[in-house]
C-alpha positions in Angstrom: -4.0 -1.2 -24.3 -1.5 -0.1 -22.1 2.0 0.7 -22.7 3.3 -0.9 -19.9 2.5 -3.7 -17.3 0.1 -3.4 -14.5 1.7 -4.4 -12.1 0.3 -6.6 -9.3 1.1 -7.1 -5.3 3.5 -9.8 -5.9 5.5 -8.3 -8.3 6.4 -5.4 -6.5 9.3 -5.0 -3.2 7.1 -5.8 -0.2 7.6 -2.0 0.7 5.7 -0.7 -2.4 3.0 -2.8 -1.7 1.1 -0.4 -0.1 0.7 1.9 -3.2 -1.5 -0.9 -4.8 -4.3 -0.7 -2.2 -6.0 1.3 -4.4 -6.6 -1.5 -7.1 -6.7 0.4 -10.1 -4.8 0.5 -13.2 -3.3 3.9 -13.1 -1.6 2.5 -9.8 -0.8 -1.0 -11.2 0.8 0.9 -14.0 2.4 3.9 -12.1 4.3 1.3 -9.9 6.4 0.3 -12.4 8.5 3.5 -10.9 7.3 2.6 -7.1 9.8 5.7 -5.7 7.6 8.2 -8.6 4.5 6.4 -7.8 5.2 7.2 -3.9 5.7 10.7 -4.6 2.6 11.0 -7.3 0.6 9.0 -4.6 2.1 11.7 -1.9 0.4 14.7 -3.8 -3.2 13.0 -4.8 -3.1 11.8 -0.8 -2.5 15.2 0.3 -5.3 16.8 -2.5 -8.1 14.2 -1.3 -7.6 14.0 2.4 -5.8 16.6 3.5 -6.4 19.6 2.0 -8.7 22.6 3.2 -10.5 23.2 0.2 -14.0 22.2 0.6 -14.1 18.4 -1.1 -17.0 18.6 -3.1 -15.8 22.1 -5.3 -12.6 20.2 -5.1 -14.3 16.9 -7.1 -16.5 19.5 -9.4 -12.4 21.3 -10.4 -11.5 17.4 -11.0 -14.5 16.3 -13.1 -14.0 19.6 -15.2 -10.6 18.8 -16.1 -11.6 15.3 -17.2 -14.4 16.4 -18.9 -12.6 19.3 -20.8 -9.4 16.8 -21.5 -12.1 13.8 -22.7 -10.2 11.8 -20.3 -12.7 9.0 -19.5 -10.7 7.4 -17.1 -10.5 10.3 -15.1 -13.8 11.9 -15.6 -15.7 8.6 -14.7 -13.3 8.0 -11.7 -14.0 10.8 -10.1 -17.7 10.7 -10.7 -18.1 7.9 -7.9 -15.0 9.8 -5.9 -17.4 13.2 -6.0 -20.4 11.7 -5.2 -18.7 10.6 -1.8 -18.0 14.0 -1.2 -21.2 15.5 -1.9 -21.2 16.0 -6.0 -24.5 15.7 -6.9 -26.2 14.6 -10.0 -27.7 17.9 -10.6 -23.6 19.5 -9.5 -22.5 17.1 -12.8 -25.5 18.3 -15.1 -24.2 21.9 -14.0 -20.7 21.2 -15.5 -21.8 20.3 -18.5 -24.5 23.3 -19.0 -21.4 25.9 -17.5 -18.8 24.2 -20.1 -21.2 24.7 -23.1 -21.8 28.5 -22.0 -25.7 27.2 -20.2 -26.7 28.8 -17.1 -27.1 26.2 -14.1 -27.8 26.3 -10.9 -24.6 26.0 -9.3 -24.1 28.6 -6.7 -21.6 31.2 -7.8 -18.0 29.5 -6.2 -18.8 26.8 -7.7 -19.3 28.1 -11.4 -16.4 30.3 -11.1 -14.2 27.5 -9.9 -15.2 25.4 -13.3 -14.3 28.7 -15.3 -11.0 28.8 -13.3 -10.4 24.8 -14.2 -11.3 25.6 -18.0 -9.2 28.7 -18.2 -6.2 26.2 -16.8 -7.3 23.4 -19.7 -7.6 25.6 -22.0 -5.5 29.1 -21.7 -3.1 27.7 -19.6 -3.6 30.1 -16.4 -6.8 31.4 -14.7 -7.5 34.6 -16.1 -7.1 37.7 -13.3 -10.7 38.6 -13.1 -11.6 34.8 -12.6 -9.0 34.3 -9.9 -10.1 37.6 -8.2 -13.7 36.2 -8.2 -12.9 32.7 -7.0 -10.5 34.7 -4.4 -13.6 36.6 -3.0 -14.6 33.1 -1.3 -11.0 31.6 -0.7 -8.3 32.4 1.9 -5.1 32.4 0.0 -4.3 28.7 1.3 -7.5 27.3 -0.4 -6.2 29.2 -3.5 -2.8 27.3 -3.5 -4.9 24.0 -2.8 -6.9 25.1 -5.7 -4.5 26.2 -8.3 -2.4 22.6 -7.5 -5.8 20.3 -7.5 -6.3 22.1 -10.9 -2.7 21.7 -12.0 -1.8 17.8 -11.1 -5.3 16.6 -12.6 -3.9 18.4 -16.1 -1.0 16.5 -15.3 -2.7 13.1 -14.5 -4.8 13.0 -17.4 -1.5 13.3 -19.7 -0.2 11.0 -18.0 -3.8 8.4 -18.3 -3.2 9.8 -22.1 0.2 9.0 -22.5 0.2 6.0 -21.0 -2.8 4.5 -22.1 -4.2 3.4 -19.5 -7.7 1.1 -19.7 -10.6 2.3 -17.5 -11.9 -0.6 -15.5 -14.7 -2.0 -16.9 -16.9 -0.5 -13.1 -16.5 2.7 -14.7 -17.7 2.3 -18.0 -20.8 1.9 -17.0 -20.3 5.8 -15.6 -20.2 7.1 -19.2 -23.8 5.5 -19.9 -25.4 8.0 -17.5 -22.7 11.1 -18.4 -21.7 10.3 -22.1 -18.6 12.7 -22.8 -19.0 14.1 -26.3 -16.3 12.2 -28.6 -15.2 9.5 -26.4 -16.7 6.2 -27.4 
């Protein structure tokens, strides 16, 4: 259960109504600070629709964070936002076989950008030899797009965490097909 109020349309100012066309709980609950929910929404807007960095490695960084973080809310959210960017079924069965140290058949960006989004989870920074590999395919603005993607999804699934935030029942039925080891 949440630990605060989702908020709906007609409880927020006219001008923060906006922020609840997505209707999901994170945004329900984020708007309960509509000027910090602006701003949040500001940097996920930019990271889905504006950035340079090829959407579907973008969606594959996401879904490693979630996956490494157990974050179900995140994980399963951005299973249906990856597939409408090109993550395939077989992309998804490659994260899990990279996480657990399995081979896959991910093309080599692609693996080294989940090594670069575990190194993130898990060590804090990329390491310099995974950077410089990732940095073979990147120009240094897809790096920075990278790095940040990488960054604000550790940030949003402390924040899922924290908050305690319910997954819509929709999603649920995500973790059926992609069960994440410990998460019920």
């Amino acid at each position: 259960m949440a630990r605060l109020p989702y908020l709906e349309a007609d409880q927020v100012a006219p001008e923060y109504r906006d922020m609840l066309k997505r209707n999901t709980n994170l945004h329900k609950l984020l708007v309960n600070s509509p000027e910090m929910a602006r701003a949040f929404n500001g940097i996920g807007g930019y990271i889905r629709f504006k950035s340079k960095l090829d959407p579907r490695l973008r969606e594959l960084a996401i879904l490693q964070v979630g996956w490494m973080e157990k974050s179900e809310y995140e994980f399963t959210h951005h299973v249906k936002i990856g597939k409408e960017f090109g993550v395939t079924d077989e992309d998804i069965a490659g994260l899990m076989a990279e996480t657990e140290g399995k081979p896959s058949k991910l093309e080599p960006l692609a693996r080294a950008i989940l090594k670069g989004a575990r190194e993130m989870v898990r060590e804090l920074a990329m390491s310099d030899a995974t950077f410089a590999e990732i940095k073979k395919y990147l120009s240094d603005e897809h790096m920075v797009d990278l790095v940040l993607t990488i960054a604000f999804y550790c940030g949003v699934v402390r924040v899922l965490a924290t908050m305690k935030i319910d997954n819509e029942p929709y999603y649920k039925e995500v973790l059926q097909q992609y069960p994440i080891p410990g998460v019920k």
